[in-house]
C-alpha positions in Angstrom: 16.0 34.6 -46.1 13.8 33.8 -48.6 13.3 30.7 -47.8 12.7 30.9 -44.4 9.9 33.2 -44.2 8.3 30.6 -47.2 8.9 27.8 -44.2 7.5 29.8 -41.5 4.7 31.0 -43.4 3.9 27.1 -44.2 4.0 26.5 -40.6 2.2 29.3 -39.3 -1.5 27.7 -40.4 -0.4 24.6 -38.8 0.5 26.0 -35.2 -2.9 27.9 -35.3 -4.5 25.0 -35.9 -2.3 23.0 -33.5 -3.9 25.9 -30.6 -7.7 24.4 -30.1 -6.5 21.1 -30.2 -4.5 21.2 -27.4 -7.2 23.6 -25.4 -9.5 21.0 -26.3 -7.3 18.3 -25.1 -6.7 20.1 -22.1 -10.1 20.8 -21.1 -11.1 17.2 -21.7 -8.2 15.9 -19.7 -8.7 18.4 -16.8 -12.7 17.2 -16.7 -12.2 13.3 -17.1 -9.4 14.1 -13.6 -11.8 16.0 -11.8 -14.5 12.7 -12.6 -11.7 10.6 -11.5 -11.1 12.5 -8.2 -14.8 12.4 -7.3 -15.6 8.7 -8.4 -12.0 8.1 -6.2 -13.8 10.3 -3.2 -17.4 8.2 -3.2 -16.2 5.1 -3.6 -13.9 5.8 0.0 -17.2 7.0 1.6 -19.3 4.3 0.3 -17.5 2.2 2.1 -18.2 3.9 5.5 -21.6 1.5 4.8 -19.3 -1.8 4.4 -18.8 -4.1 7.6 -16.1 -4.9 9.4 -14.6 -1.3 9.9 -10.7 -1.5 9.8 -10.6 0.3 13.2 -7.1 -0.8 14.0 -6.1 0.6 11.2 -7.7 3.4 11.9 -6.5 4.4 15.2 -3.1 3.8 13.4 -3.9 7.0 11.1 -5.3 9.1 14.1 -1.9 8.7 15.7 -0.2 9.5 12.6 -2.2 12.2 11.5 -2.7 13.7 14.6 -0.3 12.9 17.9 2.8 13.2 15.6 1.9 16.3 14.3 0.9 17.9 17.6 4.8 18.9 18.2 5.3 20.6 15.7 1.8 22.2 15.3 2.3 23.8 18.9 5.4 25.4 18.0 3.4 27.0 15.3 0.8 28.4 16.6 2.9 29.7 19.8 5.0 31.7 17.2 1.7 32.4 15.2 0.4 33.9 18.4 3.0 36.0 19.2 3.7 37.3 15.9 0.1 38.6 15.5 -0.1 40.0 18.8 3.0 42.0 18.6 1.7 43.1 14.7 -1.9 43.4 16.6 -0.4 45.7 19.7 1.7 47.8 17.5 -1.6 49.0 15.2 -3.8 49.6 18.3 -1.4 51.7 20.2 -1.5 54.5 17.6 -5.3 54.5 17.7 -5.4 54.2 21.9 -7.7 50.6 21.5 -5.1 48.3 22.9 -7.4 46.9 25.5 -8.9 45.0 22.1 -5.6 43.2 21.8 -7.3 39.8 23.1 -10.6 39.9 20.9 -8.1 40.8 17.2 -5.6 37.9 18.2 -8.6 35.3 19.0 -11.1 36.4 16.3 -8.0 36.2 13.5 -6.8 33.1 15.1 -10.1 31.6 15.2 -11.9 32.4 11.8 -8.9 32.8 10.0 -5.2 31.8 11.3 -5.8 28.9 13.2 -7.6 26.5 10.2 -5.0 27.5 7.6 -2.4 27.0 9.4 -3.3 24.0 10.9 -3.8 22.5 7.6 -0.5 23.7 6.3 1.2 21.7 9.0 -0.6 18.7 8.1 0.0 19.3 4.4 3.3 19.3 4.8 3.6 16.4 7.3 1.0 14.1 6.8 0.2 14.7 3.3 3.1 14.9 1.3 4.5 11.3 3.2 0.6 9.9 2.5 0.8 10.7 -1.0 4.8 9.0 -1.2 3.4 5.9 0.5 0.0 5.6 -1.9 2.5 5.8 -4.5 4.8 3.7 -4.0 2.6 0.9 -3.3 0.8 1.5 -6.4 4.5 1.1 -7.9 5.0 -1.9 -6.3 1.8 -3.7 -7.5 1.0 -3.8 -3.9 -3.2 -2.7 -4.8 -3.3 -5.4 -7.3 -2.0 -7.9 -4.8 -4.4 -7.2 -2.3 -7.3 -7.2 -5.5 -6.0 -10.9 -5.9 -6.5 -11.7 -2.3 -9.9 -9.8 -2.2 -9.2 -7.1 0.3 -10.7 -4.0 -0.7 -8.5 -1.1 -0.8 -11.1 1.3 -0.4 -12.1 0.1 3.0 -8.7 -1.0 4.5 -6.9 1.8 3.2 -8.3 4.2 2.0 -11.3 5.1 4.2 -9.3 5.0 7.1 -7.0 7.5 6.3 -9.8 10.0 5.1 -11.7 9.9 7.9 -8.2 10.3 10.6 -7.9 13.5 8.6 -11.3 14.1 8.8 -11.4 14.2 12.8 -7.7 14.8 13.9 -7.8 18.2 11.9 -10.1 20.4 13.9 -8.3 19.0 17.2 -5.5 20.5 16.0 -6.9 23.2 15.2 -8.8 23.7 18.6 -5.1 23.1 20.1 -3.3 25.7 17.6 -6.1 28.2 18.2 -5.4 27.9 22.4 -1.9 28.0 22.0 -1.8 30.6 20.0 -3.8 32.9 22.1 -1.4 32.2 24.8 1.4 33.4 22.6 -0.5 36.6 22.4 -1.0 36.9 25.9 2.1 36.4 26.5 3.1 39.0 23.7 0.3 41.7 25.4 0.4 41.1 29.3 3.5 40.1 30.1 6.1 41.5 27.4 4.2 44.8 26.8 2.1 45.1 30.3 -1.5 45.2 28.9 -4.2 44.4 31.5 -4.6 40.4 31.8 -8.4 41.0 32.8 -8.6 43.7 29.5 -6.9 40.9 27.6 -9.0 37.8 28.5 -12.4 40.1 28.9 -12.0 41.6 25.1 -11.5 37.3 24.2 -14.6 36.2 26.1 -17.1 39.4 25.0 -16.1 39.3 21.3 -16.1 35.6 19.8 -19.1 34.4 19.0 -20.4 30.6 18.7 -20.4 31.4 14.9 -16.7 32.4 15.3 -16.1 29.1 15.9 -18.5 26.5 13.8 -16.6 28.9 11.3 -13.4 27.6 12.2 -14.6 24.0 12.9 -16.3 23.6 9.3 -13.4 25.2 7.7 -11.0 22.2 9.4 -13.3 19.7 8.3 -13.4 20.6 4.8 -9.8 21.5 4.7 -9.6 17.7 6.1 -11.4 16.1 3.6 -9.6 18.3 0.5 -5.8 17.4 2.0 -6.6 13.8 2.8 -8.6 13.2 -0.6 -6.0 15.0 -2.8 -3.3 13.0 -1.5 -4.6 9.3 -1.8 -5.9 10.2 -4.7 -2.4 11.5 -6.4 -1.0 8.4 -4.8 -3.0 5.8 -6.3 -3.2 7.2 -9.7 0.1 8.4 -10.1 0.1 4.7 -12.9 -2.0 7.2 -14.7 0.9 9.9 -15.5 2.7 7.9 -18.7 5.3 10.5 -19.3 7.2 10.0 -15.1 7.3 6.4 -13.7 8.9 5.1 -10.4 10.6 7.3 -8.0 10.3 10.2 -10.3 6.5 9.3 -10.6 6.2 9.2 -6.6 7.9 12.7 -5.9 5.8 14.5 -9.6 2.5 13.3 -7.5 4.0 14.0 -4.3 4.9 17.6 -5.2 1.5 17.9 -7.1 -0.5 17.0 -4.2 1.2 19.1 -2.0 0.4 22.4 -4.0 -2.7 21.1 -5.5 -4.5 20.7 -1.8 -2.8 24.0 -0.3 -4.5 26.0 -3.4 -8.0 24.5 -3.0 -7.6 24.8 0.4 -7.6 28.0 0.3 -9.7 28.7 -2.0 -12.4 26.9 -0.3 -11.1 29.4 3.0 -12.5 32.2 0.9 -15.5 30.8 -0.1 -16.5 29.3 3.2 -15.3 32.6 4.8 -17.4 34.4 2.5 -20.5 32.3 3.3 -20.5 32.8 6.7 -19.4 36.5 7.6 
C-alpha cells in the first residue's frame, strides 16, 4: 500500500500538468480546422469567377441533390403536416380557436418545420453519400490524378456540388412546406370537419412575406453548411492519421453527418432569432 500511494503521488504532478497541454492542443487543433474549412469554402467560391463552368456536371448534382430526394421529401412533409395539425387541432379545441388551425400549421411549417426538415432529408441522403464519395476518391489518389492532368478540383468538383445544394434546397423546401400544409388540411377539414374556407382564410391572412424570406434564407444557409461540411470531410479525411481507408471514409462520413445537423441548427436559432 505503501508503495502505491508513493506511485500515484509521483504521477499526480504529471497528469496535472499533462491537462493544459492537451486543452492547448485541442484548442489549437480545433482553430487550424475551422481555418481549414473556410480556406476549403473560398477557394470553391472563387472559382464561381473561373471560365468554363462545369455546367454538365452541374445539372448532374441538381438531379442528385434534388429530383432524387423529392420522393422521399414528400413523404415527409405529408406526415410532418398531419402530425402537427392533429397536435395543432387538439390544443385549439380546448381554448375554442380552431378556426386558426391553417395559420399554426403554415407559420410552423414555414418559419420553422419546413427548412429543418428539409435539410435533414438532404443530410441524410445527399450528404452522408457526398461525403463517402469525396472520400473515397481522396483514398484512391483520384484528386492527385486529376492535379497531374491539371483539372482543377475546385471547379469541376467541388463548386458544382455546393452550388446544387445551394439552389435545390429551398425548392425542396418550397415543395415540403405545400405538401405539408395539405397534410394539415387534410388532418383539419376532412378527418376532423373544420371549415375549408376557415382553414385556407387563417393561411392566407396570417403569413407574411417575412414568414417566408425567413424560411428561404434559412434553406440557403442550411445549403451551404450541409454541402460545405460534407466535401470538406471528404477531401480531408487524408488528414485524420489515426483511421485510414474504409474506416477513414465512414469516421468522416458519420462526422459530417452530425457535425452539419448541429450547426444547422444552430444557425436555425440564430437566424430565427434575427428575424422574429
Amino acid at each position: 500500500m505503501p508503495e502505491s500511494s508513493a506511485v500515484s503521488d509521483k504521477n499526480t504532478p504529471i497528469g496535472i500538468a499533462v491537462l493544459p497541454a492537451r486543452l492547448g492542443r485541442f484548442v489549437i487543433d480545433w482553430i487550424s480546422g475551422v481555418g481549414r474549412a473556410n480556406v476549403f469554402l473560398v477557394m470553391c467560391l472563387s472559382r464561381l469567377f473561373f471560365m468554363p463552368f462545369p455546367f454538365r456536371e452541374f445539372i448532374k448534382q441538381i438531379n442528385f441533390v434534388g429530383v432524387r430526394t423529392l420522393l422521399v421529401l414528400l413523404i415527409a412533409g405529408l406526415f410532418t403536416g398531419m402530425v402537427v395539425a392533429l397536435q395543432f387541432y387538439d390544443t385549439l379545441v380546448r381554448f375554442g380557436s380552431v378556426d386558426l388551425l391553417g395559420s399554426a400549421v403554415a407559420l410552423s411549417l414555414i418559419r420553422e418545420l419546413g427548412p429543418v426538415m428539409a435539410a435533414l432529408m438532404v443530410i441524410a441522403r445527399v450528404g452522408s453519400a457526398t461525403c463517402a464519395e469525396i472520400g473515397i476518391m481522396r483514398n484512391e489518389q483520384q484528386f492527385d490524378a486529376l492535379e497531374c492532368m491539371a483539372i482543377d478540383v475546385y471547379r469541376y468538383l467541388m463548386l458544382p456540388r455546393l452550388l446544387a445544394a445551394i439552389i435545390a434546397l429551398p425548392m425542396l423546401t418550397a415543395l415540403f412546406d405545400l405538401v405539408g400544409i395539405g397534410g394539415g388540411y387534410v388532418v383539419g377539414v376532412l378527418i376532423h370537419g373544420e371549415s375549408a374556407g376557415a382553414y385556407v382564410n387563417g393561411l392566407i391572412d396570417t403569413v407574411t412575406l417575412n414568414d417566408v424570406m425567413m424560411g428561404v434564407i434559412k434553406s440557403l444557409v442550411f445549403g451551404v453548411i450541409i454541402m460545405w461540411t460534407a466535401l470538406y470531410k471528404g477531401f480531408n479525411v487524408h488528414l485524420n492519421q489515426k483511421l485510414s481507408g474504409a474506416e477513414g471514409v465512414s469516421h468522416a462520413t458519420t462526422s459530417a453527418v452530425v457535425l452539419s445537423a448541429i450547426v444547422m441548427l444552430s444557425f436555425d436559432f440564430i437566424i430565427g432569432s434575427l428575424m422574429l
